[in-house]
SERO-4910 file (N, C-alpha, C, O; in steps of 0.05 Angstrom, whole numbers):
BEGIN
 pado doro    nc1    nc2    nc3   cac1   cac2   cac3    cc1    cc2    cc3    oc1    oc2    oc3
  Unk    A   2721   1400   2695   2727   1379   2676   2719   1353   2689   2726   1347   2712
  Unk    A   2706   1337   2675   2702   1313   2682   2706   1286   2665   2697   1283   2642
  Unk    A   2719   1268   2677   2736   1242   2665   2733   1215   2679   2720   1210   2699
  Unk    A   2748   1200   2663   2739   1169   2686   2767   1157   2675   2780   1165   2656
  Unk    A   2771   1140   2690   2790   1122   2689   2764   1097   2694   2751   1093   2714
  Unk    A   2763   1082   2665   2756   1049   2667   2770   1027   2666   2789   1026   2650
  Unk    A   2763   1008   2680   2781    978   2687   2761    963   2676   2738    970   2670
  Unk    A   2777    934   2673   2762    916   2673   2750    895   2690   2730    880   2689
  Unk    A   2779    900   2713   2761    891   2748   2766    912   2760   2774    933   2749
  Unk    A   2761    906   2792   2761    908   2815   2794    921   2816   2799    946   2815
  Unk    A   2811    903   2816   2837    908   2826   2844    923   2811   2852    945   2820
  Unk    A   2844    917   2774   2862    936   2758   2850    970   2772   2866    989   2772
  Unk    A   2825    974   2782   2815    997   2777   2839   1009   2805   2853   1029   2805
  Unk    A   2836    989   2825   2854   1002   2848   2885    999   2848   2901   1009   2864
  Unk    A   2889    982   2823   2927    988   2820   2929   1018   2804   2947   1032   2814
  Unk    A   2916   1030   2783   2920   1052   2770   2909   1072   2792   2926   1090   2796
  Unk    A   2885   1075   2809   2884   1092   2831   2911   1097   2837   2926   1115   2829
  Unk    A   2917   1074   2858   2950   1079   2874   2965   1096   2849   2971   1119   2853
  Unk    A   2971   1083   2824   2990   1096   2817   2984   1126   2805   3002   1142   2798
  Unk    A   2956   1132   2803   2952   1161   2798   2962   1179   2818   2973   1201   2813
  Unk    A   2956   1167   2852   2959   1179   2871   2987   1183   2868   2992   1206   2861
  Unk    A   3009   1167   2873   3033   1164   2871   3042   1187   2850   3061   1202   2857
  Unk    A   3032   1191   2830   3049   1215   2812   3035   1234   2820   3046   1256   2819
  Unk    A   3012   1233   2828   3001   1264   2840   3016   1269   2863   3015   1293   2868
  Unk    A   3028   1257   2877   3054   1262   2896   3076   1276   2889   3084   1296   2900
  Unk    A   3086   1264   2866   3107   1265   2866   3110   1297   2847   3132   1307   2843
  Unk    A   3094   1307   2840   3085   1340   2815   3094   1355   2834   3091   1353   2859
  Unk    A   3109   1376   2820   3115   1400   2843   3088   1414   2842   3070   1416   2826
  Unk    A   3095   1423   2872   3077   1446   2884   3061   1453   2866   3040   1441   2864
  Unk    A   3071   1479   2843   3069   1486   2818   3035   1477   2810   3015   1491   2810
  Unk    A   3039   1453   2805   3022   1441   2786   2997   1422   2804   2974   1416   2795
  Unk    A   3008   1414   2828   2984   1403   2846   2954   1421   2850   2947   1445   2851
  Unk    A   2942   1398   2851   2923   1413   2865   2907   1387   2881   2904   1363   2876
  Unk    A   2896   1406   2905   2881   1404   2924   2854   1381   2917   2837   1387   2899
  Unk    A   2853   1357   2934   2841   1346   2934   2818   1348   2955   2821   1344   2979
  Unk    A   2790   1356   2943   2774   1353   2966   2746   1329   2969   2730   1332   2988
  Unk    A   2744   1314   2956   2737   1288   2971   2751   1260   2948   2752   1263   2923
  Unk    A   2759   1242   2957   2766   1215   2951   2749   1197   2962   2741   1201   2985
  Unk    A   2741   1177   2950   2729   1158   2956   2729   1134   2938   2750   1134   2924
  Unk    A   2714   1113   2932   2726   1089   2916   2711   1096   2887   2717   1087   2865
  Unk    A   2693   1115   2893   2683   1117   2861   2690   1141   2850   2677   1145   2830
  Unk    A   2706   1158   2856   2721   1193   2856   2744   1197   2867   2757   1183   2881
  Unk    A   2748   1221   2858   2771   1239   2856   2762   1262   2855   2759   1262   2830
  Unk    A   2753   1286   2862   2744   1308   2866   2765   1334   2878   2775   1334   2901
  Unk    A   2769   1355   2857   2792   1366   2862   2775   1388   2873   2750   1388   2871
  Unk    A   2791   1413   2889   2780   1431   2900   2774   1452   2864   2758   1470   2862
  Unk    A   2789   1445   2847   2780   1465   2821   2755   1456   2808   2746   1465   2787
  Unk    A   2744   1434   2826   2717   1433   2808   2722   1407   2794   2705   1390   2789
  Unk    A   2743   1405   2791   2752   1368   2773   2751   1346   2780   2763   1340   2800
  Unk    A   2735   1326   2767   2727   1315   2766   2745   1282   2764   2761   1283   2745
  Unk    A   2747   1259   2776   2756   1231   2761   2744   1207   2775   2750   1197   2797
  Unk    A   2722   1198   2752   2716   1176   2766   2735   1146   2758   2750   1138   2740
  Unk    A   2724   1135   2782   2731   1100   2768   2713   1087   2765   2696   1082   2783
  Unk    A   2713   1076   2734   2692   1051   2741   2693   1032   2732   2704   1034   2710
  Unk    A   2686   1007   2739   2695    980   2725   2673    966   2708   2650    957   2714
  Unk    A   2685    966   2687   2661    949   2663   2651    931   2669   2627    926   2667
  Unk    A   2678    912   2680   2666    883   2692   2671    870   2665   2680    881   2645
  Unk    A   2664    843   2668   2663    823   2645   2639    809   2638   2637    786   2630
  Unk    A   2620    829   2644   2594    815   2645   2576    838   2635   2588    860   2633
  Unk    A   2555    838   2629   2537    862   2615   2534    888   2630   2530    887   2654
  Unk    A   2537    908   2619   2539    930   2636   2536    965   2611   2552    981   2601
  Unk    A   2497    959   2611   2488    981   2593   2494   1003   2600   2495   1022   2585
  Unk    A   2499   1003   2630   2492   1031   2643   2525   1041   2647   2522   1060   2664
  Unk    A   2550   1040   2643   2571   1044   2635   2571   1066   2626   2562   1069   2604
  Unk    A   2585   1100   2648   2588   1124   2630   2554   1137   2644   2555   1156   2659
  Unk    A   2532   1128   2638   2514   1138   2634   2504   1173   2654   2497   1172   2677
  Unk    A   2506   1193   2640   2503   1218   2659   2527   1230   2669   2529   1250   2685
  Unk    A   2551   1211   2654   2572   1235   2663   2592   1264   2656   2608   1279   2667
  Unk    A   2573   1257   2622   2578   1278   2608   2614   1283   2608   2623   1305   2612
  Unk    A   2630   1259   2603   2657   1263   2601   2674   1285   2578   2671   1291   2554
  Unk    A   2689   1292   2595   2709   1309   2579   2736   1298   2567   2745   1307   2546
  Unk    A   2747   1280   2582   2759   1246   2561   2762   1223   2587   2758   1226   2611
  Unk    A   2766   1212   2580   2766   1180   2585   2790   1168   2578   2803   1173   2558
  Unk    A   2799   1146   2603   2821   1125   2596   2811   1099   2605   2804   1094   2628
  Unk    A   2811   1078   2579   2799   1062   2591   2828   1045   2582   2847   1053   2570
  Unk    A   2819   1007   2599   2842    997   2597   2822    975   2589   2798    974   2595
  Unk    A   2842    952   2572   2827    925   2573   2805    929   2565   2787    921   2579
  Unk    A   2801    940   2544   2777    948   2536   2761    915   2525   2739    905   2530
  Unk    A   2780    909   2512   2774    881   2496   2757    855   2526   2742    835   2523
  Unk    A   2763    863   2540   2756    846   2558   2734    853   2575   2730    841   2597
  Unk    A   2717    878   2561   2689    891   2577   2672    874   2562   2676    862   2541
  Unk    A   2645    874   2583   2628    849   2586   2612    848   2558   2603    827   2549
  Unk    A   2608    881   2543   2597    874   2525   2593    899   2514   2593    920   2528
  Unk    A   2588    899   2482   2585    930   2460   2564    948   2475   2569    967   2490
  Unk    A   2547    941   2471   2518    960   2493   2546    972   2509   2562    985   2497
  Unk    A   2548    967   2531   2562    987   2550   2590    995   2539   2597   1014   2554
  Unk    A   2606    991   2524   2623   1003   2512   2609   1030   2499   2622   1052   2501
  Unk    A   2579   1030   2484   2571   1046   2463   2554   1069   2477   2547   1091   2468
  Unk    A   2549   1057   2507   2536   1073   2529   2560   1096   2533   2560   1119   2525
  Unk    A   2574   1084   2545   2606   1096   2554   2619   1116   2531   2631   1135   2542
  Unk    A   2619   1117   2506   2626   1133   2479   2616   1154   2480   2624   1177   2478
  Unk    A   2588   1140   2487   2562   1168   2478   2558   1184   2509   2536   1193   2514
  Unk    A   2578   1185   2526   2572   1205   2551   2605   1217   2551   2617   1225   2571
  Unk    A   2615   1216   2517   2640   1238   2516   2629   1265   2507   2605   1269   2500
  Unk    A   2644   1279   2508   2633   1305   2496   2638   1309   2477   2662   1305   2477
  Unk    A   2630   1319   2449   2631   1315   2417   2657   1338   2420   2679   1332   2411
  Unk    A   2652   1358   2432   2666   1380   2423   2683   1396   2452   2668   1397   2472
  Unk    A   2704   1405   2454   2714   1414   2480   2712   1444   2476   2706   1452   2454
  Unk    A   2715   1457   2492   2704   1487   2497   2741   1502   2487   2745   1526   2487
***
């Protein structure tokens, strides 16, 4: 499965990181799973799953989404991305239909 968490800066993208991390803590056993690489643009689980971050910015940004073939998306502050082009980039790399 693959997903993104979008911001509209820098920071919002790394206050919702922390707090994804923080409840992925806190899940029993049960339901965790295994993280095998983190880095500032991912989340990569050992099941194959997928979460990127990425930030729209407030400035033009066509290439938003492009090639990631998402399975859903949470974006924030949407109203405050730089511009429609990369909102309409970002739409069109959901997946029409889920398996």
């Amino acid at each position: 499965m693959s997903s993104s968490l979008v911001t509209h800066t820098e920071q919002a993208r790394d206050m919702f990181r922390s707090t994804i991390e923080m409840y992925m803590d806190s899940l029993p056993d049960t339901w965790k799973q295994n993280i095998a690489n983190n880095n500032r643009t991912q989340m990569v689980f050992e099941n194959r799953s997928r979460l990127s971050f990425q930030v729209a910015g407030t400035r033009k940004n066509t290439k938003l989404g492009k090639g990631q073939a998402l399975t859903f998306l949470h974006a924030t502050e949407v109203s405050e991305f730089g511009d429609a082009e990369g909102m309409a980039s970002l739409e069109a790399s959901l997946a029409e239909q889920k398996p």
